[in-house]
C-alpha positions as a printed Julia matrix, in Angstrom:
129×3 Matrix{Float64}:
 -32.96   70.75   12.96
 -34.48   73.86   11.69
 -36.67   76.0    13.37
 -38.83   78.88   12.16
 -37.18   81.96   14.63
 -40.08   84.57   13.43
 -41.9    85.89   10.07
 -40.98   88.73    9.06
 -44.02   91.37    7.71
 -43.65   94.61    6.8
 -45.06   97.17    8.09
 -47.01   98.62    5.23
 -48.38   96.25    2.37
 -49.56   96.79   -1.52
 -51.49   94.11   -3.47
 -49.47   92.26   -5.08
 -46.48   93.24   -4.22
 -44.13   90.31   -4.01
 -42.77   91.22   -0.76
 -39.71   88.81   -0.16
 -39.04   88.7    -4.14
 -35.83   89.25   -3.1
 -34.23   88.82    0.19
 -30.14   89.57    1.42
 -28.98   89.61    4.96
 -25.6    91.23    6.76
 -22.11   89.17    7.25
 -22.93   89.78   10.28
 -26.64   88.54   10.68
 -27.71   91.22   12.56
 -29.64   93.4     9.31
 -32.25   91.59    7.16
 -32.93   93.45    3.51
 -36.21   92.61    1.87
 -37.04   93.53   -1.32
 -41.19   94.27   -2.42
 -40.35   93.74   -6.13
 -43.69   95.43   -7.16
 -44.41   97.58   -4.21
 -41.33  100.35   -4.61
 -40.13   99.52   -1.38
 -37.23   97.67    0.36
 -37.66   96.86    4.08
 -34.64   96.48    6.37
 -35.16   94.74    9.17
 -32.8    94.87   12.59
 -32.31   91.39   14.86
 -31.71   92.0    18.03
 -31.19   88.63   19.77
 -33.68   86.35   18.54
 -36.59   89.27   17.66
 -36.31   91.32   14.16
 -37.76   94.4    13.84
 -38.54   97.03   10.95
 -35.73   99.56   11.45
 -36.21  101.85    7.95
 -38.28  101.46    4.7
 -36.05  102.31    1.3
 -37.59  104.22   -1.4
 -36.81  106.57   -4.21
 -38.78  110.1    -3.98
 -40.25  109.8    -7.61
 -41.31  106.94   -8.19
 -43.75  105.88  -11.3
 -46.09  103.1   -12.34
 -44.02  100.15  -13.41
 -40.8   100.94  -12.47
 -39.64   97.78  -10.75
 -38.03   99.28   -7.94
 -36.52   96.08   -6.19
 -36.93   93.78   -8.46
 -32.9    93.01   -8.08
 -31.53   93.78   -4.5
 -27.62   93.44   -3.64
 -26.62   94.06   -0.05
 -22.87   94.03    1.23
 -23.92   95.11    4.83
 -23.05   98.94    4.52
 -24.44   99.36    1.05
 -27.76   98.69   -0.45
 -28.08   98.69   -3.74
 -31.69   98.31   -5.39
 -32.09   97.83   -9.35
 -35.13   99.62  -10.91
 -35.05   98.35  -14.33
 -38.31  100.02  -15.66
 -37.29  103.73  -14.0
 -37.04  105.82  -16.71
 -35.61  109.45  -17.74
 -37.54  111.24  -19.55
 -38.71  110.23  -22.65
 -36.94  107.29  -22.5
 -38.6   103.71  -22.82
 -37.51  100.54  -19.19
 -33.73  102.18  -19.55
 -33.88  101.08  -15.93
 -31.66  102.59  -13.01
 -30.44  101.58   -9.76
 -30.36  103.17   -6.55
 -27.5   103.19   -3.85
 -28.22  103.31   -0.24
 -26.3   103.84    2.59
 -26.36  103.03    5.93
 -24.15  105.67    7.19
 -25.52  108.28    5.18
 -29.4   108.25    4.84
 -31.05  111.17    3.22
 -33.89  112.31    5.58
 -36.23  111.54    2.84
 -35.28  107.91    3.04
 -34.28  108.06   -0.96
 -30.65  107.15   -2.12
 -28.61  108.23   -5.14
 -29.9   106.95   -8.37
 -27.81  105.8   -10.94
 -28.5   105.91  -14.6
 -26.83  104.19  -17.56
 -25.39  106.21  -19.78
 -26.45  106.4   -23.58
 -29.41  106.27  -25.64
 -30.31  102.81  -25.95
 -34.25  102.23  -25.1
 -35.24   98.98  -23.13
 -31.48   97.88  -21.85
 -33.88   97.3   -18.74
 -29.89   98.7   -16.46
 -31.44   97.77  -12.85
 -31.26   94.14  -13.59
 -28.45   92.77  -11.07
C-alpha cells in the first residue's frame, strides 16, 4: 500500500504558477526536480532519509513575461535541462530556448547556459521537450 511520505512546497510561490507542472526525480531517488511551468522557476529538492528538503531554486537571469520557463523539464540526475519555449532573442517572436543546468557546475547566480535554435524561423516554440 501507498503512503503519502511528505508534500513537497516550495519555498517561494507566484499565482498561478503551476508548480508541479512538471515533475522528474534522480536514478537514484535521492534529488526531486520540480518544475513551476508559469512561475520561471524549477525547485530541486534533496531527500535525506524519509524528509525532502529545498536544496537550490533554478532560474535564468533575464527572464521576461511569458516565457515559459519550465514548461518542459528533463532530468538525468547530473543534468537539468529546462525548455523555455516562449524565451525569445531579440526581435524574434516564442523561438523558445532551453536552459542546461548542472549540478557540478552551478553559476553563483543560480542561471545555466541557454541554448538557442539556430535560424530565423518565428514561433518554432524550441523549448518544447
Amino acid at each position: 500500500q501507498w503512503t503519502i511520505q511528505q508534500k513537497l512546497v516550495p519555498s517561494t510561490r507566484v499565482t498561478n504558477e503551476n508548480f508541479g507542472g512538471a515533475v522528474r526525480i534522480s536514478p537514484c531517488s535521492s534529488y526531486c526536480v520540480i518544475a513551476s511551468r508559469f512561475g520561471s522557476k524549477v525547485h530541486v529538492f534533496l531527500r535525506s532519509g524519509t524528509t525532502w528538503t529545498e536544496s537550490s531554486i533554478l532560474e535564468h537571469s533575464s527572464p521576461i513575461t511569458n516565457d515559459r520557463f519550465g514548461f518542459e523539464m528533463s532530468y538525468d540526475g547530473l543534468n537539468v535541462l529546462v525548455g523555455a519555449n516562449g524565451s525569445n532573442a531579440t526581435g524574434e517572436k516564442s523561438k523558445g530556448s532551453v536552459f542546461v543546468f548542472n549540478q557540478l557546475y552551478t553559476k553563483t547566480d543560480g542561471s545555466g547556459v541557454k541554448l538557442l535554435k539556430s535560424g530565423n524561423l518565428n514561433f518554432t516554440f524550441f523549448g518544447i521537450l
